[in-house]
TORFITI-222476 format. One line per 4 residues: number of its first residue (from 1); their letters; for each residue x, y, z of N, C-alpha, C. Coordinates in pm, whole numbers, padded with zeros to 5 digits, m for minus. Layout:
! residues N
NUM = a = X Y Z X Y Z X Y Z | ...
This chain:
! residues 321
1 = xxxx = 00085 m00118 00000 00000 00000 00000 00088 00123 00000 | 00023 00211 00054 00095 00335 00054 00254 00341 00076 | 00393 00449 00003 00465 00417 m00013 00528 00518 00105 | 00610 00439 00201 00663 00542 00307 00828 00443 00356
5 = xxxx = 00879 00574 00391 01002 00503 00441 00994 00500 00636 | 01025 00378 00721 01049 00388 00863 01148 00352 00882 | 01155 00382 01012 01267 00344 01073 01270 00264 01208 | 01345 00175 01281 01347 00134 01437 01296 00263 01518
9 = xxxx = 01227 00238 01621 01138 00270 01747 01283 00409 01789 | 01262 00505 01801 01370 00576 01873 01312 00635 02012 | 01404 00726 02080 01377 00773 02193 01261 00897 02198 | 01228 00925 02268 01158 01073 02291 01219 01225 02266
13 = xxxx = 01202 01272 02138 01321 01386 02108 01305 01503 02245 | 01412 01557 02256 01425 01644 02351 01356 01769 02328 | 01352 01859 02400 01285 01971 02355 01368 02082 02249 | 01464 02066 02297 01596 02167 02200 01570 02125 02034
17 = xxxx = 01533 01936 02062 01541 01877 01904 01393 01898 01849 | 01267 01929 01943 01143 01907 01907 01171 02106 01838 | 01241 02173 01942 01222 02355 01864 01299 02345 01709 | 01402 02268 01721 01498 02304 01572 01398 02215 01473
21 = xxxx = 01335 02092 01495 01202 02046 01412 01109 02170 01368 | 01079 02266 01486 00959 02356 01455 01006 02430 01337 | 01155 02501 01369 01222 02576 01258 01238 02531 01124 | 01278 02381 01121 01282 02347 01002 01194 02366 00915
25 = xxxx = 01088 02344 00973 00968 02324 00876 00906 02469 00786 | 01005 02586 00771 00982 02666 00699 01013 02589 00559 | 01044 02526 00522 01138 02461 00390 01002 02373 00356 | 00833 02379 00459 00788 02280 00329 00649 02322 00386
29 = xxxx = 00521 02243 00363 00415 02251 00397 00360 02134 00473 | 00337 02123 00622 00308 02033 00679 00179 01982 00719 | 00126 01858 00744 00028 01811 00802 m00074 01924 00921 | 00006 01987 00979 m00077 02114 01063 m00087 02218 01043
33 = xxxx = m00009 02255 00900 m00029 02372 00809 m00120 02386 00777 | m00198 02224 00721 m00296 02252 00595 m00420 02290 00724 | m00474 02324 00842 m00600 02356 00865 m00559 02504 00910 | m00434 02558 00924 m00450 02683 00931 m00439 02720 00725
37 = xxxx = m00431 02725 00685 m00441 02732 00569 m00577 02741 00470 | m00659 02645 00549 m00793 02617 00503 m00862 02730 00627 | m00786 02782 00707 m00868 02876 00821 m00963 02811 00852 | m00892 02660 00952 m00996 02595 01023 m00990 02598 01150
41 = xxxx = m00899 02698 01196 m00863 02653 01300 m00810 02788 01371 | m00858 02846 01542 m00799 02947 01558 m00661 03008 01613 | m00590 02875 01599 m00474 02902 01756 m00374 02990 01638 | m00408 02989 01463 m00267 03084 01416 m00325 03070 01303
45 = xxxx = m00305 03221 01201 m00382 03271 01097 m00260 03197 00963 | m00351 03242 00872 m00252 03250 00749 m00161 03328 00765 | m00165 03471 00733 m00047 03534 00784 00074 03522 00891 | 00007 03490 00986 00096 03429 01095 00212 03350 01042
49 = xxxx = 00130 03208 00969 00209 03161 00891 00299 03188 00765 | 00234 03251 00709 00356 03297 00617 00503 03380 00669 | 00449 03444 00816 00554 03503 00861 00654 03383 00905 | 00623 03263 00965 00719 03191 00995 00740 03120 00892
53 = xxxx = 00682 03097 00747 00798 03016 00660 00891 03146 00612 | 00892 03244 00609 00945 03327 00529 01054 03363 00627 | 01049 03365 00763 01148 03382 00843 01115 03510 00938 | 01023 03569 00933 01008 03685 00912 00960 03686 01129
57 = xxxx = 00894 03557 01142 00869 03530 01316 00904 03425 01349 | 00932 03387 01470 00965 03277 01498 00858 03156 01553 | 00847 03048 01476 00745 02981 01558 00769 02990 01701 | 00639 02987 01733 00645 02973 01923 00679 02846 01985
61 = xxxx = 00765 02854 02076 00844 02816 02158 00742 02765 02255 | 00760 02583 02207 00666 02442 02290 00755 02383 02366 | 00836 02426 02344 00960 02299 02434 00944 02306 02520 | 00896 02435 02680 00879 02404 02780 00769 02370 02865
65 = xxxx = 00618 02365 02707 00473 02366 02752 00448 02237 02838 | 00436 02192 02908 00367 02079 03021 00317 02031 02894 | 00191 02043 02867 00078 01994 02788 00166 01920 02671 | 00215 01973 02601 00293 01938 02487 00407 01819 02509
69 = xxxx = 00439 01835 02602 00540 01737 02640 00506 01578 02703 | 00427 01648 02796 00282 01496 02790 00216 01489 02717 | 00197 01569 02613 00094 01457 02477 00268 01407 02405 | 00385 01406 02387 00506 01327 02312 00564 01216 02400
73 = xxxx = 00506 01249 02517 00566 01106 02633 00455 01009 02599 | 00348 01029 02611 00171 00928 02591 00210 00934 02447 | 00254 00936 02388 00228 00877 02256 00266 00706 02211 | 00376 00685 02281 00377 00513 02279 00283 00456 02352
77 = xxxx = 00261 00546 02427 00108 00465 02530 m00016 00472 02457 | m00048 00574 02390 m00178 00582 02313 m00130 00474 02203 | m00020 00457 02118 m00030 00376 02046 m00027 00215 02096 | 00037 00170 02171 00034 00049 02244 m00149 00012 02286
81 = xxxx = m00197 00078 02332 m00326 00078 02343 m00438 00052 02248 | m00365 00085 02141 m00408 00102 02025 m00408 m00028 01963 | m00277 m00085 01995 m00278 m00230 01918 m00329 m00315 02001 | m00324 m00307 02136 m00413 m00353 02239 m00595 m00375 02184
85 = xxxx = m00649 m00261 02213 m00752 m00260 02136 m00781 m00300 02019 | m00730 m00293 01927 m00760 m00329 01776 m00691 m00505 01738 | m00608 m00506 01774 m00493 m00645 01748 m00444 m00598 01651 | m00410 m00491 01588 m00313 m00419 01515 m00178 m00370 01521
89 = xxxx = m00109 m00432 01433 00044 m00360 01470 00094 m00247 01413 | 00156 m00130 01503 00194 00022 01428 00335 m00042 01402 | 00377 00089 01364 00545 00080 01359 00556 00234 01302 | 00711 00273 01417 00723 00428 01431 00742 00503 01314
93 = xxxx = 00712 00639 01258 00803 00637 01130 00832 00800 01140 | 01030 00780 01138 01089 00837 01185 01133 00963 01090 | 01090 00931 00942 01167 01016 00834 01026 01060 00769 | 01040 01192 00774 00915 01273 00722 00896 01208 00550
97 = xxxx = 00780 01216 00517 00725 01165 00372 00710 01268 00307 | 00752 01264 00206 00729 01397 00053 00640 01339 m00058 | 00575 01443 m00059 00467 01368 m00198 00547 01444 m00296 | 00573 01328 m00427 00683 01333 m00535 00652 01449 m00596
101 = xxxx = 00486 01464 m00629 00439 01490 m00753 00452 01696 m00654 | 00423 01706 m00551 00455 01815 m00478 00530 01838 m00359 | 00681 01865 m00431 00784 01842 m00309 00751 01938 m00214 | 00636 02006 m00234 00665 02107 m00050 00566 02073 00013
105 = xxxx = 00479 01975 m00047 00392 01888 00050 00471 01778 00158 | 00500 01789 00303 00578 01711 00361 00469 01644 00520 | 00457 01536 00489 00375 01465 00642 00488 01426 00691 | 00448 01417 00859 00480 01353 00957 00401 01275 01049
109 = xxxx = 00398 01161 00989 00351 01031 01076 00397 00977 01171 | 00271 00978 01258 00333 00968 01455 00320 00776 01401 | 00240 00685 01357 00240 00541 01337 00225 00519 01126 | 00244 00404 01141 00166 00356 01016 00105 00189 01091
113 = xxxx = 00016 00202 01031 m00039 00089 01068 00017 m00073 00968 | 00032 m00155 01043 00114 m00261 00945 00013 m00332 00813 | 00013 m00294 00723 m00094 m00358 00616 m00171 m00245 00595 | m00168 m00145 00645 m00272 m00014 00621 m00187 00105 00594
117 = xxxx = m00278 00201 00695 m00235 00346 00604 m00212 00438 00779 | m00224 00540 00742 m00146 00628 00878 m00203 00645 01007 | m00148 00663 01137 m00215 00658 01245 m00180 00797 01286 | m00305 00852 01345 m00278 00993 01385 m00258 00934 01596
121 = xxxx = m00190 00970 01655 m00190 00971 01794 m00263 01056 01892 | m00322 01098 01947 m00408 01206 02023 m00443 01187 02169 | m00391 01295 02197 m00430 01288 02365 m00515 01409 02365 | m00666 01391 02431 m00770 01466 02416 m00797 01485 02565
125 = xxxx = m00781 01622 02606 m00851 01649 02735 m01015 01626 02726 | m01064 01602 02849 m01189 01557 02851 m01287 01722 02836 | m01261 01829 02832 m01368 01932 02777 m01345 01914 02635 | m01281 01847 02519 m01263 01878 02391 m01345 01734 02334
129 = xxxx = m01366 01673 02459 m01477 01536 02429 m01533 01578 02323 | m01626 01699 02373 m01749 01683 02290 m01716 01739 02125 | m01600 01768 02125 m01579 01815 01974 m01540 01697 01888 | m01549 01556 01949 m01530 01467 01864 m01638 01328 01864
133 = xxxx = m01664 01315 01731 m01819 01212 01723 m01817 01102 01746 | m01914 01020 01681 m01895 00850 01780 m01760 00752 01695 | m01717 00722 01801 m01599 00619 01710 m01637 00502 01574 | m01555 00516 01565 m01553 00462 01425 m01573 00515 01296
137 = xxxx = m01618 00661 01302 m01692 00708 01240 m01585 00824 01159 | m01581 00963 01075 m01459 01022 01024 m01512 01149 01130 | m01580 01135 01195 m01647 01288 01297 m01530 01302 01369 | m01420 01386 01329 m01303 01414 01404 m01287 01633 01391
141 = xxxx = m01256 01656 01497 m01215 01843 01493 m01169 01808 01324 | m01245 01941 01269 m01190 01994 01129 m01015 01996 01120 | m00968 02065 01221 m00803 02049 01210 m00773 01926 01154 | m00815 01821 01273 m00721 01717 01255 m00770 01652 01124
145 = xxxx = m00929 01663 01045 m00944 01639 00959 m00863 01636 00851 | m00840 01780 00799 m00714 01862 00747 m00595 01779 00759 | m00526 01748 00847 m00414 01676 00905 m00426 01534 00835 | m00511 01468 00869 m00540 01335 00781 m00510 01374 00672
149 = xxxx = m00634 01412 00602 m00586 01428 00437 m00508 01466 00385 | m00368 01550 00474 m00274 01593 00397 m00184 01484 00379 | m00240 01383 00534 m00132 01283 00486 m00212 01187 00402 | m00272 01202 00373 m00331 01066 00246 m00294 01128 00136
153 = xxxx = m00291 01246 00136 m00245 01297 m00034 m00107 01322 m00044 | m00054 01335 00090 00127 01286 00056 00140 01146 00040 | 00061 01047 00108 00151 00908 00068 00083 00894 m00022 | m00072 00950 m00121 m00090 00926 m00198 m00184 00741 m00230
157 = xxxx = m00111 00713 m00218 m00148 00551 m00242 m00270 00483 m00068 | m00227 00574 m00003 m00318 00512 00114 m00485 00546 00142 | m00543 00414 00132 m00692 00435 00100 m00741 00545 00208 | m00712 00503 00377 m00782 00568 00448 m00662 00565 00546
161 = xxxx = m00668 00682 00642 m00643 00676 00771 m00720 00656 00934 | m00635 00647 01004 m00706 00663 01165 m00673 00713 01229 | m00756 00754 01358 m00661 00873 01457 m00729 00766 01593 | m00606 00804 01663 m00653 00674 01806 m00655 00817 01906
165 = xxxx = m00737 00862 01979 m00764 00956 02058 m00821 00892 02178 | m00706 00925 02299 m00684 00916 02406 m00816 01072 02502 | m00886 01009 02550 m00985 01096 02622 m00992 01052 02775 | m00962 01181 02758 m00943 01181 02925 m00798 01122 02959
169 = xxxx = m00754 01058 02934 m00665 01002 02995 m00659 00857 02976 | m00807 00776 02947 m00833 00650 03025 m00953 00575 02920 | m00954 00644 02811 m01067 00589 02736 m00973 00644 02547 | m00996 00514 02496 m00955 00578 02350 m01058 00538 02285
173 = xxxx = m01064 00608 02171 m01164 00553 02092 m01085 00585 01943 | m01105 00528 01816 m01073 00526 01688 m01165 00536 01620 | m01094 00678 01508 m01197 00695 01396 m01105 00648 01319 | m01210 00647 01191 m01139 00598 01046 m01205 00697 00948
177 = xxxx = m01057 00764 00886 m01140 00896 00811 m01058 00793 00631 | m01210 00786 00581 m01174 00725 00470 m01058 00860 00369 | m00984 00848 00253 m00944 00967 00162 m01048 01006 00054 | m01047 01121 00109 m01156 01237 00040 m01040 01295 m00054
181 = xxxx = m01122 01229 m00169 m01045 01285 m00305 m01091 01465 m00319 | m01196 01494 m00363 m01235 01615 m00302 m01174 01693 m00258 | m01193 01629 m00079 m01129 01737 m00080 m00982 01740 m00049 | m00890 01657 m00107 m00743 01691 m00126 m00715 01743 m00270
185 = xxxx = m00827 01746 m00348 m00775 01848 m00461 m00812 02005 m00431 | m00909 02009 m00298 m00928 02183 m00232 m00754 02172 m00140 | m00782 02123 m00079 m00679 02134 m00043 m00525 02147 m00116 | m00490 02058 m00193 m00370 02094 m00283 m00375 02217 m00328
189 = xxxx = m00496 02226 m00382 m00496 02411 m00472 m00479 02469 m00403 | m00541 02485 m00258 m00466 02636 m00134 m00366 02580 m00098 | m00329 02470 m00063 m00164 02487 m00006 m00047 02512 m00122 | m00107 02493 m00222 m00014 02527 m00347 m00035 02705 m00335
193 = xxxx = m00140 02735 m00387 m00150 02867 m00330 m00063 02949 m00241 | m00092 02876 m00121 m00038 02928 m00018 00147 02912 m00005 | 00202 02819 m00078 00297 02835 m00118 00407 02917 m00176 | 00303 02931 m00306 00344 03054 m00389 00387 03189 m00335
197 = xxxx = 00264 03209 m00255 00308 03341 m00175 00432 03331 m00112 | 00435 03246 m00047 00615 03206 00022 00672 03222 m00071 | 00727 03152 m00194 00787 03145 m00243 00862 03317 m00278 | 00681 03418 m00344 00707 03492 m00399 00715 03608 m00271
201 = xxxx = 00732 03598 m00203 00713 03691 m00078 00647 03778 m00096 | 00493 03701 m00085 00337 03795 m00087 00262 03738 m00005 | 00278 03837 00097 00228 03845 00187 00069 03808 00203 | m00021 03704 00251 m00165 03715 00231 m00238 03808 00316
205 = xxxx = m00338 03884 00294 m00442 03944 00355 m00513 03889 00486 | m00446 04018 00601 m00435 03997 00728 m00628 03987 00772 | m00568 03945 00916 m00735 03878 00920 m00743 03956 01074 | m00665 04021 01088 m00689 04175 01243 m00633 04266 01237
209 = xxxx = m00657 04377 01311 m00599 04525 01298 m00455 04509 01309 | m00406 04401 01403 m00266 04369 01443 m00168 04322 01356 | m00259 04209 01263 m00186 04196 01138 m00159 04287 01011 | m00311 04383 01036 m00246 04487 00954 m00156 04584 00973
213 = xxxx = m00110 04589 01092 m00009 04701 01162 00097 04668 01124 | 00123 04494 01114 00252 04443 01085 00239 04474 00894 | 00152 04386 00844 00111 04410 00724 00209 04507 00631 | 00140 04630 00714 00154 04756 00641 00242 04865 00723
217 = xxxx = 00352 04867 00782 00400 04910 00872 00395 05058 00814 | 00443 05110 00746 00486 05259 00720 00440 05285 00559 | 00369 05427 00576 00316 05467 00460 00345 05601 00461 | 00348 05667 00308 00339 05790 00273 00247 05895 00307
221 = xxxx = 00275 06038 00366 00176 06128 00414 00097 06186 00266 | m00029 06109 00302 m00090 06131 00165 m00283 06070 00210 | m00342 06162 00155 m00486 06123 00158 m00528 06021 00067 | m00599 05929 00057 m00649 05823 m00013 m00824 05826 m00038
225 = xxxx = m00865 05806 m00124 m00978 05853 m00140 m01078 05758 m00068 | m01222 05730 m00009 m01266 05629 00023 m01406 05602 m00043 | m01474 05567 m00008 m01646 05555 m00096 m01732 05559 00053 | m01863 05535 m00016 m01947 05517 00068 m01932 05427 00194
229 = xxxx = m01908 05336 00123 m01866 05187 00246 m01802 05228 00338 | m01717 05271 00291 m01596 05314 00374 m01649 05442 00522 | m01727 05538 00455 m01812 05672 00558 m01887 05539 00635 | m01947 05423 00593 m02052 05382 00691 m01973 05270 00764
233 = xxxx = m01892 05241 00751 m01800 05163 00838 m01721 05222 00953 | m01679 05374 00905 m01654 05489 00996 m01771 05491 01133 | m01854 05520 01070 m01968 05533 01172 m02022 05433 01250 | m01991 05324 01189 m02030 05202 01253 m01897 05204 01364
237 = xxxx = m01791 05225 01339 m01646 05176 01443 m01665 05310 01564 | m01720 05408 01571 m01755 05514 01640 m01872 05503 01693 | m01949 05452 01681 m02040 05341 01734 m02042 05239 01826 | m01956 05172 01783 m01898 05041 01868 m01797 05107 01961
241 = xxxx = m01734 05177 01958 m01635 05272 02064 m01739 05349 02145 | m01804 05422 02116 m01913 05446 02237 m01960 05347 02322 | m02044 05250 02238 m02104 05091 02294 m01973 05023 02401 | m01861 05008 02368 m01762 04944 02427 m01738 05052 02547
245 = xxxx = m01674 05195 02540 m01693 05279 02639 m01810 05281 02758 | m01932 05301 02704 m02028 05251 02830 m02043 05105 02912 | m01969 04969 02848 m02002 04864 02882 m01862 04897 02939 | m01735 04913 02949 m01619 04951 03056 m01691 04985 03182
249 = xxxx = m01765 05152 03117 m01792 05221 03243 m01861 05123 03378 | m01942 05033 03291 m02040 04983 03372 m01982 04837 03480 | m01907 04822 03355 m01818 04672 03422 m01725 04756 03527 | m01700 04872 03534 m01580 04892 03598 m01659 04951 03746
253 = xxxx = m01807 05000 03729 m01919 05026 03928 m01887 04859 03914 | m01956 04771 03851 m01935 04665 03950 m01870 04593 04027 | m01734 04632 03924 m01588 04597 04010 m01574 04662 04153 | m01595 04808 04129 m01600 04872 04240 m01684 04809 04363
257 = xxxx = m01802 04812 04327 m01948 04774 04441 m01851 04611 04470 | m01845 04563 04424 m01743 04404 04475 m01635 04453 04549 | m01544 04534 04490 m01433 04577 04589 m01444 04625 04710 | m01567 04694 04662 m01579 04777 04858 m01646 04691 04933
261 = xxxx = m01732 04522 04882 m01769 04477 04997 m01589 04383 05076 | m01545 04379 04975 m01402 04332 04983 m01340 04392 05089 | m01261 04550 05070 m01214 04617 05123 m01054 04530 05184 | m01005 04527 05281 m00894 04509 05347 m00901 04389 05411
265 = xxxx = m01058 04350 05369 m01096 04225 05497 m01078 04104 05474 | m01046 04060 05358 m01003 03948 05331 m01034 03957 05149 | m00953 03847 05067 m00900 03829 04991 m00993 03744 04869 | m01145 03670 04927 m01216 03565 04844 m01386 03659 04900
269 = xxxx = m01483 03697 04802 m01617 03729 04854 m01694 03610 04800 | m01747 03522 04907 m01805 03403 04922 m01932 03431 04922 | m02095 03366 04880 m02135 03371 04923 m02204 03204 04875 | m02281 03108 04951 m02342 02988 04950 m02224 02897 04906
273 = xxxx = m02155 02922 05010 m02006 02797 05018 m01899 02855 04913 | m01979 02918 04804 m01849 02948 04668 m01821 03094 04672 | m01680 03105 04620 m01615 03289 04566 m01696 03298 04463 | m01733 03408 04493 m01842 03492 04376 m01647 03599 04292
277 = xxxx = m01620 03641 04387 m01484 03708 04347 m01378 03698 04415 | m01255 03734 04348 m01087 03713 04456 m01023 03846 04412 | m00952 03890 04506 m00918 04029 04490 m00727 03975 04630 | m00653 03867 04512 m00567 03889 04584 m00429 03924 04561
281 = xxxx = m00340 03955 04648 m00172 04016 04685 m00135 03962 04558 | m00045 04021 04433 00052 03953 04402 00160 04075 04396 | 00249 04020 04365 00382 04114 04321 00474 04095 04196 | 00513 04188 04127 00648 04124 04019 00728 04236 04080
285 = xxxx = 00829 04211 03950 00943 04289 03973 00971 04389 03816 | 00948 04498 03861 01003 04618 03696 01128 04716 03708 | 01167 04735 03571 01269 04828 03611 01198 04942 03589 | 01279 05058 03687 01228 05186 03714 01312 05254 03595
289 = xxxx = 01263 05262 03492 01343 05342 03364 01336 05480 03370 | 01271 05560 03461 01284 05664 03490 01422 05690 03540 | 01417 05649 03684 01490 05620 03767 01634 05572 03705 | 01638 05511 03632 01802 05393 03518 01826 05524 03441
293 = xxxx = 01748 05612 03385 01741 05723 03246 01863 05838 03352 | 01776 05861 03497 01833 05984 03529 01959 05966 03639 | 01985 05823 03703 02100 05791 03738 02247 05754 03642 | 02177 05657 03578 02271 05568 03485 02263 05589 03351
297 = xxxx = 02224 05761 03250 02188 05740 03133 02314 05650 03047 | 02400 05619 03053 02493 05548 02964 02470 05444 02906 | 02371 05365 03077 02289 05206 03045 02192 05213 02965 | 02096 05308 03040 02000 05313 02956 02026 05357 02810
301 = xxxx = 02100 05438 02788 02099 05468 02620 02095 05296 02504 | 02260 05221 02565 02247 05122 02548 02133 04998 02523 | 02002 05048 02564 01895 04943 02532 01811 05020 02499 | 01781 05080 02446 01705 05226 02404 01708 05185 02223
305 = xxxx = 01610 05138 02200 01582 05135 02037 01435 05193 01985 | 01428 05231 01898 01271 05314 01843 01252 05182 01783 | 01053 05232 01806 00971 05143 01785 00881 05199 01669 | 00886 05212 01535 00785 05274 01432 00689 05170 01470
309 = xxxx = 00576 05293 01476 00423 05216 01438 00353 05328 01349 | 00220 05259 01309 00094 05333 01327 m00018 05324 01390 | m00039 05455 01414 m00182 05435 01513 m00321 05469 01428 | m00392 05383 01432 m00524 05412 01360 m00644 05468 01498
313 = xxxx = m00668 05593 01414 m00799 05644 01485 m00922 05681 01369 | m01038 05651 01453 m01150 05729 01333 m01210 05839 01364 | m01199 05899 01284 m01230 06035 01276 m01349 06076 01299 | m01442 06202 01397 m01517 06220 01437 m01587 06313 01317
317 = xxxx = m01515 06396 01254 m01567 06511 01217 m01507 06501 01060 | m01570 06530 00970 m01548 06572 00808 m01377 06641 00791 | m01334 06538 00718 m01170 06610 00724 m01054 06617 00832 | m01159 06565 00924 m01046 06522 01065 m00898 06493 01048
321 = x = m00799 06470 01074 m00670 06422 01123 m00669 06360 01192
């Protein structure tokens, strides 16, 4: 069946080796690319991504997440379980797969199943239960959907995959997501897509004010013309800034009316056994850059770099600034 290269069972990569993995993977398009890509998913945009194949951010830094590190320790356990349950044998596979026909299509398979096709591994906290349907079935989170099919259309030749999802801790269950021809030809066309732009360093169309800040960092002092849309979108965002201003004001008496039953007297306002609110001590530590500027300016100059931005405001009045 499907054509893949493995290797012998290895150790648990370290975290130093799991970050220089994260980096690498600017050089291709991976199995967890394709659902931010398809914008299925919210933990990181397209743009986001293009900034880290292009070099431009650094993927974020998992090596020291708890969570992350116990779902790569449970992974021989979810799979052992797996063959437990099923009478199926995996086997590890250690060397990422390239689909020929599109070398920047690249999977990484946590199993292959012996006589079959790919095993996805999953450790599922028990609130994300309900985002996944009855076993056996392809009712898996859209992500990991995505994730499957990229690897059926990299090995190409493999009819279907499975994902063995560990819930809770103490219960697995297995779907079987047959290959959706479909939709790995939607898919190929946007990750090819989405490629291109890498390739050609074009940037895709940001999806928040934040991405457009990065987006579009610095522009020419110059008026731009706008249309209608544009006046009633004005009015609508001056709108919502009022609306948001009164719902502060209001959230911020109730904080108050809570604080003052609070006061000095203790730290939790209880009432029928449970904290309704907590209002307690913490501390950090800041530098006083005032204080560093007018003792020590030499230091301070030394870490002192400008920050270009822009600031977007909307304008109240006809011709504003």
């Amino acid at each position: 069946m499907g054509e893949f290269k493995d290797e012998e069972e290895v150790t648990v990569p370290t975290p130093a080796q799991v970050q220089a993995d994260i980096k690498d993977r600017r050089t291709f398009i991976g199995g967890s690319d394709a659902a931010v890509i398809l914008n299925l998913t919210g933990w990181k945009t397209r743009f986001r991504l293009y900034q880290e194949k292009i070099g431009e951010e650094e993927p974020e830094d998992l090596s020291n997440i708890e969570r992350i590190q116990c779902g790569m320790l449970i992974e021989d356990t979810i799979a052992k379980i797996y063959e437990m349950k099923t009478g199926e044998k995996t086997r590890r596979v250690t060397q990422r797969q390239r689909d020929p026909n599109h070398p920047w299509r690249v999977a990484q398979i946590d199993r292959m199943i012996i006589g079959g096709g790919p095993l996805e591994l999953k450790n599922v906290d028990t609130f994300q239960a309900m985002e996944w349907g009855p076993e056996g079935t392809a009712e898996i989170p859209p992500a990991y959907y995505a994730q499957v099919q990229h690897q059926l259309a990299t090995l190409r030749r493999a009819p279907l995959g499975k994902v063995a999802a560990l819930i809770g801790g103490n219960h697995l269950q297995v779907y079987i997501v047959p290959r959706d021809e479909e939709f790995i030809e939607d898919l190929t066309k946007a990750e090819e897509a989405f490629w291109r732009l890498v390739q050609t360093r074009t940037p895709p169309d940001p999806s928040s004010p934040e991405e457009a800040a990065v987006r579009w960092k610095k522009t020419i002092v110059a008026p731009v013309d706008g249309t209608a849309i544009h006046a009633a979108l004005r009015d609508a965002g001056l709108a919502l800034q009022a609306e948001i201003k009164l719902l502060d004001d209001r959230l911020d008496a109730v904080k108050l009316e809570l604080q003052s039953a609070l006061q000095d007297k203790g730290d939790s306002l209880m009432y029928g056994g449970s904290a309704l609110v907590t209002w307690k001590n913490q501390s950090r530590t800041t530098i006083d850059t005032k204080k560093l500027k007018e003792e020590r300016p030499e230091i301070a100059a030394q870490y002192e770099h400008e920050s270009p931005s822009r600031v977007f405001r909307f304008c109240k009045t006809k011709g504003a600034a």
